[in-house]
C-alpha positions in Angstrom: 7.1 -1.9 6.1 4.2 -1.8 3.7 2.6 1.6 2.1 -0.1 2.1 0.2 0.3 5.2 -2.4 -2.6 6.9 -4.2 -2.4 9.1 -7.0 -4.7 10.9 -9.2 -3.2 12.5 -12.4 -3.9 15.6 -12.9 -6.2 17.3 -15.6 -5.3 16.5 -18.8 -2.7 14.0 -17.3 -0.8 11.6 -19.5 -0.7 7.8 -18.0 2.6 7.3 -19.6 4.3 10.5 -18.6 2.6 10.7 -15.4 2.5 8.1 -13.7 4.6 4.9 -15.7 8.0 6.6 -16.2 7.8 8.2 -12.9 7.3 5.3 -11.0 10.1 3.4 -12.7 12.2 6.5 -11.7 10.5 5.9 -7.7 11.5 2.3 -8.0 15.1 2.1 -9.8 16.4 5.0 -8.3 15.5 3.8 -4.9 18.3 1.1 -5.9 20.8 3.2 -6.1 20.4 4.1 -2.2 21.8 1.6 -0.6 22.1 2.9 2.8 18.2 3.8 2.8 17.1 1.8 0.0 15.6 -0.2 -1.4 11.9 0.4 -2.5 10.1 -2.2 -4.1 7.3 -1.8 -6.2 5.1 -4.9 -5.1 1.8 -4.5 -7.3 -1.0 -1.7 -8.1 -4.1 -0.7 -10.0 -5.4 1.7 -11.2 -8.9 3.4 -13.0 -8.1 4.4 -16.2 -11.5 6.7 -16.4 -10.7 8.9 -13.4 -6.7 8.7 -13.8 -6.6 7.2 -10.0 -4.0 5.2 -9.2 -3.5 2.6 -6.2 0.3 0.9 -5.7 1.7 -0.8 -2.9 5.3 -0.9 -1.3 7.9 -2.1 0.8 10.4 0.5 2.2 12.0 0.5 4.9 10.3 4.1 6.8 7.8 6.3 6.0 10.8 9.3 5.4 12.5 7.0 2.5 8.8 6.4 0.5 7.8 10.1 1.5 10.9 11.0 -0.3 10.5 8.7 -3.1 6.8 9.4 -4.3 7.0 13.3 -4.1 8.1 13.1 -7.4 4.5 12.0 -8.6 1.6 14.8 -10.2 -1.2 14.3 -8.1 0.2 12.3 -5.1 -3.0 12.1 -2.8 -1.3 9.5 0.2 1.5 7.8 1.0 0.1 5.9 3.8 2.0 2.9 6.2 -0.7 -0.5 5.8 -0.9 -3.8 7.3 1.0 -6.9 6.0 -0.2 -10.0 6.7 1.9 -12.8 6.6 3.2 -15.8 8.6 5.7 -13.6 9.6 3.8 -10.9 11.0 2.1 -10.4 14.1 -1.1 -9.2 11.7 -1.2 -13.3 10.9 -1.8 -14.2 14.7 -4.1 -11.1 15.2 -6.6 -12.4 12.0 -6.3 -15.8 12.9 -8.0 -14.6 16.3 -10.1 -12.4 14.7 -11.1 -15.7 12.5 -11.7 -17.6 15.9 -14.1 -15.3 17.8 -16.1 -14.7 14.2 -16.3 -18.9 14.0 -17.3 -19.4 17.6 -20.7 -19.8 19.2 -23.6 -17.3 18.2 -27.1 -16.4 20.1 -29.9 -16.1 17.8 -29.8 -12.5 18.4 -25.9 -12.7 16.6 -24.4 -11.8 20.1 -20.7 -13.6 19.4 -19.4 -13.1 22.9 -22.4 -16.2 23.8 -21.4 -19.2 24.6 
């Protein structure tokens, strides 16, 4: 499963100390839970002006990222998203999406004409 985590640091909040070293602790200790484990840090980014922080996950449940991320000053969301990939059903669902959007169009931009 896929989860989107946001973070804002707090006042006065250091990147390093707030958010870098905490994360590697998120992501390495994770590794040493097998029977829950792991969680994998798959990318991020962030703004540096307003400390806000974006990063994206695998895990397997919502209860072992919940329980991961607490650690984190100024955890906003921990939030389950939608992976697309050939192996998910999200792929078929865009690639109909994709179909309707490409089909036959009114004037008035009605798509269900045709």
């Amino acid at each position: 499963m896929r989860f989107l985590v946001r973070q804002r640091l707090p006042e006065g909040g250091e990147v390093m100390q707030d958010h870098v070293l905490p994360m590697a602790g998120v992501v390495a200790g994770s590794m040493e839970d097998p029977p829950r484990g792991p969680v994998v840090w798959l990318g991020g980014c962030g703004n540096i002006e307003t400390s806000e922080y974006y990063m994206l996950f695998d895990a397997p449940d919502q209860e072992t990222i919940d329980e991961c991320v607490q650690v984190l000053p100024g955890l906003i969301a921990c939030e389950r998203v939608m992976s697309v990939d050939r192996k998910t059903i999200g792929y078929r669902l865009l690639q109909s999406m994709a179909a309707t959007y490409d089909g036959p169009r009114d004037p008035a931009g009605d798509t269900t004409a045709g």
